[in-house]
Each structure stands twice: as C-alpha cells, then as structure tokens.
C-alpha positions in Angstrom: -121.3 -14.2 74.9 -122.7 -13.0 71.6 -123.0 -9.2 73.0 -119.2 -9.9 74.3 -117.8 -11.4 70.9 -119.6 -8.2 69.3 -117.8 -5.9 71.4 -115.3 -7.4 70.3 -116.0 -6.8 66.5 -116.3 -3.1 67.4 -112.9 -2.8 69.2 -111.1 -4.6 66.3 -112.8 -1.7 63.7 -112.1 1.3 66.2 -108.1 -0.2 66.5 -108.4 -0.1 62.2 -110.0 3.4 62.4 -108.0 5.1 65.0 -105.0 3.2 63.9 -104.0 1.9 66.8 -102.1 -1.7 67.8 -104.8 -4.7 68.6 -102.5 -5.2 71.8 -103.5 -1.6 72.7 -107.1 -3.0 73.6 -106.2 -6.9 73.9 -103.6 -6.1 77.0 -105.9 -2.9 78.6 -106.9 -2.5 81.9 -109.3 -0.7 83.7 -106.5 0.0 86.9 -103.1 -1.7 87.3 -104.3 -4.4 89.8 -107.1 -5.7 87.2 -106.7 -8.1 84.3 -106.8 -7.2 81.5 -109.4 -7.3 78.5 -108.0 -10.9 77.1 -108.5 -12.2 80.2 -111.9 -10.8 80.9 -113.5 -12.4 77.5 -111.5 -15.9 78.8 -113.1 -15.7 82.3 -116.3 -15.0 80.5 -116.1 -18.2 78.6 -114.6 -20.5 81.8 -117.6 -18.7 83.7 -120.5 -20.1 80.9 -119.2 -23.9 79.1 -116.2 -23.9 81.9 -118.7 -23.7 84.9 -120.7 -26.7 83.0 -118.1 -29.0 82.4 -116.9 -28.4 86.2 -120.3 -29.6 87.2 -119.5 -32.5 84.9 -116.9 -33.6 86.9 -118.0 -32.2 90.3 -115.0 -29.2 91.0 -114.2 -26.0 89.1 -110.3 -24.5 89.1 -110.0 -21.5 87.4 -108.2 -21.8 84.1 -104.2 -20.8 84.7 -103.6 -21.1 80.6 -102.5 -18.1 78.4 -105.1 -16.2 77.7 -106.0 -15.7 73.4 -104.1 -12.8 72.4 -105.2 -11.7 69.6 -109.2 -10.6 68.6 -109.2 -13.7 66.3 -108.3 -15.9 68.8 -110.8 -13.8 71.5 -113.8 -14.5 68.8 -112.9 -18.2 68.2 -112.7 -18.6 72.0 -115.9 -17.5 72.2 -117.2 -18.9 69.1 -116.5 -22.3 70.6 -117.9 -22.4 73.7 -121.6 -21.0 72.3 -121.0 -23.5 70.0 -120.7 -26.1 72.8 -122.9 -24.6 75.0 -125.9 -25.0 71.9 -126.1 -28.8 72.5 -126.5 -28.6 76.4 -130.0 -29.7 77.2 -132.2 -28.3 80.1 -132.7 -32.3 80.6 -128.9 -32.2 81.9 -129.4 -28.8 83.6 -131.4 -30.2 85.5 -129.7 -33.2 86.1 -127.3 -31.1 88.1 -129.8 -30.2 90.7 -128.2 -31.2 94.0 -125.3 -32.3 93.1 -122.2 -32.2 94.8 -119.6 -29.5 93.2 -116.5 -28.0 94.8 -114.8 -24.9 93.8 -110.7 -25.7 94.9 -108.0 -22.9 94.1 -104.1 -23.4 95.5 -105.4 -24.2 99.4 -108.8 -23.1 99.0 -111.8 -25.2 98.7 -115.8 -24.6 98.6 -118.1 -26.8 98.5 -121.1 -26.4 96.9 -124.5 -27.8 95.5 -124.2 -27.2 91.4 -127.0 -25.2 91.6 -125.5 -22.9 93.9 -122.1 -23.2 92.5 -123.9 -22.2 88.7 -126.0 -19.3 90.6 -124.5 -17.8 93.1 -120.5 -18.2 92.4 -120.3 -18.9 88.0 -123.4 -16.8 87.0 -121.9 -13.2 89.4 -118.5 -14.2 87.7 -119.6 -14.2 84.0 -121.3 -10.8 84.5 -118.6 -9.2 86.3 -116.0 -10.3 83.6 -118.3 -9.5 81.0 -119.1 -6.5 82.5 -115.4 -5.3 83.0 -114.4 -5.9 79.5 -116.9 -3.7 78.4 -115.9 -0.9 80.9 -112.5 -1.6 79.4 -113.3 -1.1 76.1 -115.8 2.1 77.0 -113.0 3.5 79.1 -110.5 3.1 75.9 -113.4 4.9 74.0 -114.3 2.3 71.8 -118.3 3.7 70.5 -120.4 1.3 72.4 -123.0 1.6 74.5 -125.6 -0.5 76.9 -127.6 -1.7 73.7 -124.1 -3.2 72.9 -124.0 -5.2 76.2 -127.6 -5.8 77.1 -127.8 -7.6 72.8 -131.3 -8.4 71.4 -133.9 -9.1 73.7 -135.5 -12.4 73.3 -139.1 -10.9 73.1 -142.4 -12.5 72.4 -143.7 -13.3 69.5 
C-alpha cells in the first residue's frame, strides 16, 4: 500500500506538470472492459484491511460503494487502512487459522478456510489490483518504474 499511495504522489505531480485534469488518471483504464485506476487503489485496500475484517466476521462481499475520486481521497483511503492494518497482531493472524470464511457475491458463494480465503483468493487480488493500477498509470506515461512498485526492501540489518 505504501508503494501504491506513492504512485499515487507521482501521478498527482505528472497531472501538475503535464497540465492535465486529475480525472484524466483517476477515471483511466487500461482497456474498456477494466476498471478504472480509482477502483484499482479501492480493491487494493478491500483486498488488505477489507480481507481481515471479512475474516472477522467469517464472509467477504466485494465493496459496491463509490469509489474515492479524487487523489486526496485515493491517499486517505489508503492512509486509513495501513493505519488500521498497523495494530493487527500476528497473535490474531493466527487466530484465523482454520476458520471458517465464505466469499458470497449476488448468487455466488465459496467457502473457504481463512487461510485459504487470505492466500489464495485476497492476497492474488491485492497484487492484481495493485498491479493494474500501476500498468495504468505506466500506460498513461506517468515516470515510474518497478523500484516504484517493488518500494524498499525490508533488508537485514
């Protein structure tokens, strides 16, 4: 989420430098039948602190609201939920382990253990939306590059 909201500092600047409308990033696309980049930050958020809370409560349905629509609104998005997701402890992580967790969408239901759910179904979603709204914002030709994704490793030492 940090790499995200600072993609998202660098789209707000290029807008300011190229002189272009924030709306001209906020509502791109990578093709007509995606989302757009609004939406891929939001998903990115539901997919991290909306994934946990949906284990809280045992099901996970994806998030119908507006998405933000402005980079403001984007950053405090984000700013919220790492701000939320810094007083999670691995204690209730692993608390989850086995639990029962469905994902249900209009007349579709999974069922899942939260594990699984967290790993195989949230995890693949945060990366792909992640992912996409950096293509976007490449595609646009916003200057970033895989540094700007990958972020600071978390070395040794």
């Amino acid at each position: 989420l940090g790499s995200v909201s600072c993609l998202l500092t660098k789209a707000e600047a290029h807008c300011t430098e190229m002189g272009l409308a924030p709306e001209e990033l906020i509502q791109a696309k990578l093709i007509d039948d995606m989302l757009p980049l609004n939406y891929q930050v939001k998903s990115a958020t539901e997919h991290s602190l909306g994934a946990i809370e949906a284990v809280r409560k045992g099901v996970f349905s994806p998030s119908l609201a507006p998405s933000p629509d402005s980079f403001s609104a984007l950053q405090d998005k984000i700013k919220t939920t790492k701000d939320a997701l810094a007083v999670i402890t691995p204690e209730e992580v692993e608390g989850f382990i086995g639990q029962d967790m469905r994902f249900e969408f209009r007349d579709r239901r999974i069922d899942f253990t939260a594990e699984n759910f967290l790993l195989s179904f949230s995890q693949p979603n945060f990366y792909f939306h992640a992912t996409t709204a950096y293509d976007i914002l490449r595609a646009k030709g916003v200057k970033i590059g895989k540094m700007d994704f990958i972020g600071r490793a978390r070395a040794k030492g």
